[in-house]
C-alpha positions in Angstrom: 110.6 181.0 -254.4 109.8 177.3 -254.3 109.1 175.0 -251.8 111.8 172.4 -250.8 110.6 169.1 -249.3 112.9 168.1 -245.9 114.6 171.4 -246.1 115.2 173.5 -243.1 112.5 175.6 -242.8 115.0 178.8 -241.4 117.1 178.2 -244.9 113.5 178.7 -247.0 113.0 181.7 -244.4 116.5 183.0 -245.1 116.5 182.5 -249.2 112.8 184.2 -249.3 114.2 187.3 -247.2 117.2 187.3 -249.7 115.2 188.0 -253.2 113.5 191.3 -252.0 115.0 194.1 -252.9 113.7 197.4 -250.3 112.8 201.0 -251.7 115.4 202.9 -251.7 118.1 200.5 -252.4 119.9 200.2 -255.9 120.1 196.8 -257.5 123.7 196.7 -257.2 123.4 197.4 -253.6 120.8 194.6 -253.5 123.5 192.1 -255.4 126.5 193.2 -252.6 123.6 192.6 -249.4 122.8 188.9 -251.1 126.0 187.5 -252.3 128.0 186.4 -249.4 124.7 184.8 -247.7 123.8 183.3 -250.9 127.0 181.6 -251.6 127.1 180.4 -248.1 123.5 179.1 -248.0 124.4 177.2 -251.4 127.7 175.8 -249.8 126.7 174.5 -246.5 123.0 173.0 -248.2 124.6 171.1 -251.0 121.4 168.4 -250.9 119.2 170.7 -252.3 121.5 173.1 -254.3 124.3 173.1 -256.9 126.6 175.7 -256.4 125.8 177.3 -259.6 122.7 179.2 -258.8 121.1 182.3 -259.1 118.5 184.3 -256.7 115.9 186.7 -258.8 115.4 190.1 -256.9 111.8 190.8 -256.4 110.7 194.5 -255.5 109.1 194.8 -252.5 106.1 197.7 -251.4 105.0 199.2 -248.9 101.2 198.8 -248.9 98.7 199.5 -246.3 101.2 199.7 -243.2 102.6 196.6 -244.2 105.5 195.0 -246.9 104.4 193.1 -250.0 106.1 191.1 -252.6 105.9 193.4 -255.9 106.8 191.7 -259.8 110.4 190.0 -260.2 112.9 191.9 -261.8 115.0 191.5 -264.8 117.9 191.4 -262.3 119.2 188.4 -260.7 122.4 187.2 -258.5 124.6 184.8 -260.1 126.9 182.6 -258.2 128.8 181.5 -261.2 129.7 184.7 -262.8 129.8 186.5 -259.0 127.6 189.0 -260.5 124.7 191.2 -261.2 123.3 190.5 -264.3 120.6 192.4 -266.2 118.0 189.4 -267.8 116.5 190.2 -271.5 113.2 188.7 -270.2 111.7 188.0 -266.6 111.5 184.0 -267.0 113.1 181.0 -266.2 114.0 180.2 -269.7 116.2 183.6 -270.0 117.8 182.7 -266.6 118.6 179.3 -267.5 120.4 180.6 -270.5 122.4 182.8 -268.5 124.0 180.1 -266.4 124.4 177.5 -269.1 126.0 180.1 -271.3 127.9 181.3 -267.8 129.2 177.4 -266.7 130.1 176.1 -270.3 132.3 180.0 -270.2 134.0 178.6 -266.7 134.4 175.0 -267.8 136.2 176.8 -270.9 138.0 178.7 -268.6 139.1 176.4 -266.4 140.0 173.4 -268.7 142.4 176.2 -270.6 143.7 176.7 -267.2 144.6 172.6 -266.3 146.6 172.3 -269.9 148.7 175.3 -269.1 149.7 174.3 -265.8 
């Protein structure tokens, strides 16, 4: 997760506790446990974040008596579509074509939307 300058350091605490995804749990159930604090965290911290976001699960283990981040998934949280989505790759690039393809499909959307009403 990256570092925010002047952010609230409980709202870094809060999105870092929301990427890891515990044994056990599914990665749907991961995707219904993180959406509503996401969205929220993205609402009321507009500053630093555009609504349209995502959050990558990373797996977590159990090593030695104690929790440790694991490798990033291929699935993230997307607050544009409201869904879990399955990436092709685990990079940036692949997630960055996800929401541009998933805003210019909502601006569609929505611009269909204004000339019918």
């Amino acid at each position: 997760m990256a570092k925010f300058n002047g952010l609230n350091p409980v709202v870094v605490q809060a999105l870092n506790n929301l990427q890891y995804r515990y044994s056990g749990e599914t990665p749907e159930m991961w995707c219904s446990c993180v959406r509503y604090p996401f969205k929220k965290l993205l609402e009321y911290n507009p500053k630093y974040f555009s609504k349209n976001g995502f959050i990558q699960m990373v797996e977590r283990e159990y090593i030695d008596g104690e929790f440790k981040a694991g490798r990033r998934s291929f699935n993230i949280y997307c607050t544009v579509c409201d869904s879990l989505v399955f990436i092709c790759e685990n990079t940036i690039k692949c997630v960055s074509d996800h929401l541009n393809k998933c805003i210019a499909r909502m601006a569609k959307k929505n611009f269909a939307y204004s000339i019918h009403t």
